[in-house]
C-alpha positions in Angstrom: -12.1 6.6 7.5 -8.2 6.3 6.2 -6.0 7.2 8.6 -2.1 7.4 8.4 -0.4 4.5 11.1 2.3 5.5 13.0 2.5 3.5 15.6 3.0 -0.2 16.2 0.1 -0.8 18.3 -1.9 0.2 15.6 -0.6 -1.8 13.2 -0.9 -5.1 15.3 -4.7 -4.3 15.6 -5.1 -4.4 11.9 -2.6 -7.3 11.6 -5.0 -9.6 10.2 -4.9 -7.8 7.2 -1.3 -8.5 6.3 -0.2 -12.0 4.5 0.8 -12.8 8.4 0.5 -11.6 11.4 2.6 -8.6 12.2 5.9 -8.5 14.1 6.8 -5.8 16.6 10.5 -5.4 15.9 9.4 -5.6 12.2 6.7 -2.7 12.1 8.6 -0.7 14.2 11.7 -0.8 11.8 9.0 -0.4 8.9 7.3 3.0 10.6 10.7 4.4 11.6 11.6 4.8 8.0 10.6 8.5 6.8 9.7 6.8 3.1 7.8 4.6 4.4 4.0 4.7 4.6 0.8 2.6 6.5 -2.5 3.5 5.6 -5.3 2.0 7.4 -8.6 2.1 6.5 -11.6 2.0 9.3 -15.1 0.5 9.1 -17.2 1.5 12.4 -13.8 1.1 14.7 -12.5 -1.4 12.9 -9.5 -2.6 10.7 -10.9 -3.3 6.9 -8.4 -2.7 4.9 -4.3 -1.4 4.6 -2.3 -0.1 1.6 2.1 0.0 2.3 4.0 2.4 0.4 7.8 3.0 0.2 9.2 6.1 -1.6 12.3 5.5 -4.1 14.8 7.2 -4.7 17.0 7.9 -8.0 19.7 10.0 -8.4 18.9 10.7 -11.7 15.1 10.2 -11.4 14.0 11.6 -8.2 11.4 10.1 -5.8 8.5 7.9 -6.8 6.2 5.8 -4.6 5.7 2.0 -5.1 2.7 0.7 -3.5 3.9 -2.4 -1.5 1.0 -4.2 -0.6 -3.1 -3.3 -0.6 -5.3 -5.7 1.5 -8.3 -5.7 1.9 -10.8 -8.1 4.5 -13.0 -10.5 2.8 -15.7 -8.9 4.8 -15.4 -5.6 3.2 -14.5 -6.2 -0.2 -16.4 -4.7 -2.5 -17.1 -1.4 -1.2 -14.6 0.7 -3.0 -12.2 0.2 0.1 -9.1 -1.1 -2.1 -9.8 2.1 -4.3 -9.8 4.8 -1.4 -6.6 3.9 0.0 -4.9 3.6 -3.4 -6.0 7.1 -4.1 -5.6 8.0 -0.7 -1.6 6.7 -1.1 -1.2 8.8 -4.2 -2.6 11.7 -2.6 0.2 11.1 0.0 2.7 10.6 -2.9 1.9 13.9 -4.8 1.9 15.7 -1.0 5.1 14.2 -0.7 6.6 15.5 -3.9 6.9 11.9 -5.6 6.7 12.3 -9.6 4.7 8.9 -10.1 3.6 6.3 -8.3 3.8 1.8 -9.1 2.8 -1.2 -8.9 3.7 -4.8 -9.2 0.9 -7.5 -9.4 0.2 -10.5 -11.0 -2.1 -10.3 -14.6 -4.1 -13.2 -13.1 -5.2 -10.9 -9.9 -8.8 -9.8 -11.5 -9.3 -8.2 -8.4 -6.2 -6.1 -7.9 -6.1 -5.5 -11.5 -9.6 -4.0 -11.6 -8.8 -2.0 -8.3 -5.8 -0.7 -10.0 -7.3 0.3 -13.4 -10.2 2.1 -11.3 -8.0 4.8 -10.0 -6.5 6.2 -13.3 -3.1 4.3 -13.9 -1.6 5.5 -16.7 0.0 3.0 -18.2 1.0 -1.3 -18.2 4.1 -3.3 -19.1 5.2 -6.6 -19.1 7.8 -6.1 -17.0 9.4 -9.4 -15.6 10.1 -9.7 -11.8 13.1 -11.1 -10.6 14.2 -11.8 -7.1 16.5 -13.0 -4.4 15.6 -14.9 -1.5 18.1 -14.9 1.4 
C-alpha cells in the first residue's frame, strides 16, 4: 500500500528510509510546501520504501515534477517496491497537471537505473550536475 504523507509523525516512522534520520523542523517545512510530495510505501504496517517529489515551475515551461529521492529497505528490495512508487509519483504528477516528470542519478546506480528504465522513461542525457554547498 502507497500512501500520500502528510504529516511529520509519519515521516519520522519511516525515517530509516532517508540518507539520515529525519528532522522535525525539516519535514515539517518539507510537507508545508504545496509542490512538495512524500510517498510512502507499506509492507504489513510497515515503512518499506519512500519516493520525494518537488514540482517546478517555469514561466515559460510550466510545471514538471523532479523525483528527489526513492529509497527503498534492503529488506524489501526486489519486489517491485522502487517501481510502484515511481509510477505512483507520476500518477501524482499527471493528477497534478505537471507536463513531464525527472530524474537525476548516477550511471553507476544499476539499481536505480534499472528501476527507472522499468517505468517507461522516455528519454537519457548526459547532463552534467553542478552544485553549491553552503
Amino acid at each position: 500500500m502507497i500512501e500520500r504523507v502528510t504529516d511529520v509523525s509519519a515521516v519520522l516512522e519511516a525515517s530509516a528510509l532517508f540518507d539520515a534520520p529525519a528532522r522535525v523542523e525539516w519535514a515539517a517545512r518539507f510537507l508545508a510546501q504545496p509542490g512538495h510530495h512524500l510517498l510512502v510505501a507499506y509492507v504489513d504496517g510497515q515503512p518499506a520504501g519512500m519516493v520525494t517529489g518537488v514540482e517546478l515551475t517555469h514561466p515559460d515551461k510550466g510545471t514538471e515534477m523532479l523525483l528527489y529521492e526513492l529509497g527503498v529497505d534492503e529488506a524489501f528490495r526486489r519486489r517491485g517496491i522502487g517501481k510502484a512508487l515511481v509510477d505512483a509519483l507520476a500518477g501524482l504528477a499527471r493528477e497534478r497537471g505537471c507536463y513531464g516528470m525527472f530524474v537525476l542519478t548516477e550511471r553507476e546506480n544499476v539499481a536505480a537505473m534499472q528501476t527507472y528504465r522499468s517505468t517507461g522513461t522516455s528519454a537519457e542525457s548526459d547532463h552534467v550536475m553542478l552544485s553549491w554547498e553552503f
